[in-house]
C-alpha positions in Angstrom: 0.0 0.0 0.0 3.0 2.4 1.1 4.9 3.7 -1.9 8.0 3.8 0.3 10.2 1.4 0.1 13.1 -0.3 2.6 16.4 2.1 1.9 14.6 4.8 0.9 14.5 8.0 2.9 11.9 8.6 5.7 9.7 11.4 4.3 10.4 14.9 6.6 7.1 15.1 8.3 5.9 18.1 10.5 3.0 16.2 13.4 1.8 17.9 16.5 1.5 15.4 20.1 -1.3 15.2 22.2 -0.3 18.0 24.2 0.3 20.0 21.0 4.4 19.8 20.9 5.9 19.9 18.0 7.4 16.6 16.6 9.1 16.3 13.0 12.2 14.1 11.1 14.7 16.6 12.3 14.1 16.0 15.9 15.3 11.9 15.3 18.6 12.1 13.8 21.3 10.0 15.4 18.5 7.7 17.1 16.4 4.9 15.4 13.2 5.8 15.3 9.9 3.8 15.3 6.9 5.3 14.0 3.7 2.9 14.1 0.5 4.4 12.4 -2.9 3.3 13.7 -6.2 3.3 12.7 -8.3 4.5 15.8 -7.1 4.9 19.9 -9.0 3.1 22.3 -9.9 0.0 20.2 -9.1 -3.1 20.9 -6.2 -4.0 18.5 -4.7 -0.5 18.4 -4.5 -0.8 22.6 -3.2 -4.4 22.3 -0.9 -2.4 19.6 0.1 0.1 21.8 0.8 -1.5 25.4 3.0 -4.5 23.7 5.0 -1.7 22.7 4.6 0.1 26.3 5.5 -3.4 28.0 8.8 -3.3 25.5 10.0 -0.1 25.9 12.9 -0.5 27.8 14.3 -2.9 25.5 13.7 -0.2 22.6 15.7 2.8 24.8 18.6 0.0 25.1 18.9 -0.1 21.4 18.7 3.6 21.0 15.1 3.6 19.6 12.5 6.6 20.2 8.6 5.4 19.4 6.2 7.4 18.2 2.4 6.6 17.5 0.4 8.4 14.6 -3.2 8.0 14.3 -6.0 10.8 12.7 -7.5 11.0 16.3 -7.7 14.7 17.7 -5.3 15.3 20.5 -8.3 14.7 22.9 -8.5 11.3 21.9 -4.7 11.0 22.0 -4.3 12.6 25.7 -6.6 10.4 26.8 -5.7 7.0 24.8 -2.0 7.9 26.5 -2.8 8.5 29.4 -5.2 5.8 30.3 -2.7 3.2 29.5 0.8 5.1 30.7 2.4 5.2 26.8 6.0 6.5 27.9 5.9 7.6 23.8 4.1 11.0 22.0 1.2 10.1 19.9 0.7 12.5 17.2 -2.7 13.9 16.5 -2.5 14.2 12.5 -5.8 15.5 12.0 -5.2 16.6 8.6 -3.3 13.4 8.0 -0.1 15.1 6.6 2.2 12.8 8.0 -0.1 9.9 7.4 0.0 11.0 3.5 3.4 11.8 3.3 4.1 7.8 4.7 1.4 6.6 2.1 -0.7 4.8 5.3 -4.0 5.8 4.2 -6.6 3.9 1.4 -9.5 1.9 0.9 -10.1 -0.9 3.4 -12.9 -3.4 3.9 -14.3 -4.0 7.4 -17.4 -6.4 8.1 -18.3 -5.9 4.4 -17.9 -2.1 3.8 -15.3 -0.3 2.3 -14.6 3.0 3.1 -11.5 4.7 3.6 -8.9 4.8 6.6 -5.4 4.2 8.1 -3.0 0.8 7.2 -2.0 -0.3 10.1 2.0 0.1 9.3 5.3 0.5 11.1 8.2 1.9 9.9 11.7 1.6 11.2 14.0 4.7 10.2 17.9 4.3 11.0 19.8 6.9 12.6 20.4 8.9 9.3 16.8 8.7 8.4 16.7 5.7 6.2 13.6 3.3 6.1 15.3 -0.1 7.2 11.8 -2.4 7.9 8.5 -1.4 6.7 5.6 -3.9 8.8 2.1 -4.2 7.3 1.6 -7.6 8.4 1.7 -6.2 12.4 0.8 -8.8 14.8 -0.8 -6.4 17.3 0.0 -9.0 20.4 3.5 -9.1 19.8 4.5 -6.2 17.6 7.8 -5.3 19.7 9.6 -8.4 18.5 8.4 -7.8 15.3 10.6 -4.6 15.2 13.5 -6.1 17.6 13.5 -9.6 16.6 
């Protein structure tokens, strides 16, 4: 779905967090950097999602990750979804779905017989001089950390 592609560079992407900071490309360089898109906070496999990669974190800051979530949610929703389950990560409120775009995350999907469109759930891994080294579609929500960490 994504027309990025492994060893290509990370698009430069301008998101505001759920308190309304400021997150973009720039801000990563010199760490890894995991940035998992979602369709919806608060639902059930975005939470599973979510707190397997809360439950993990440690072992991503010992291999110089930083985690960031990205759903169209308003920073409301994202306040709340990170604060009801203690993410130590930013979730970026991207309303008008710049950064979702600029990844290529969002298309037609199909759902209980409708199709309509929304967010892929996808996870990109970006290397410390902003190149794409993993691209996940195929995210097992239930054990997504090893996934990314092997």
């Amino acid at each position: 779905m994504t027309h990025l592609n492994v060893g290509d560079k990370a698009p430069s992407f301008i998101g505001k967090d759920q308190e309304g900071k400021t997150h973009q490309l720039a801000d990563y360089a010199g760490k890894k950097l995991v940035i998992f898109f979602y369709p919806k906070a608060n639902t059930p496999g975005c939470t599973a999602e979510a707190c397997d990669l809360r439950d993990n974190y440690e072992r991503f800051q010992a291999n110089n990750y930083a985690l960031l979530g990205v759903s169209a949610d308003n920073a409301k929703a994202q306040s709340n979804f990170k604060n009801k389950y203690e993410f130590p990560f930013p979730l970026l409120a991207d309303e008008d779905k710049s950064v979702i775009h600029a990844f290529g995350v969002w298309g037609p999907k199909k759902f209980m017989g409708k199709e309509y469109d929304g967010i892929h759930r996808t996870t990109f891994v970006i290397d410390e001089n902003g190149l794409i080294t993993n691209i996940i579609s195929e995210v097992k929500t239930k054990a997504h950390a090893n996934q990314i960490l092997g």
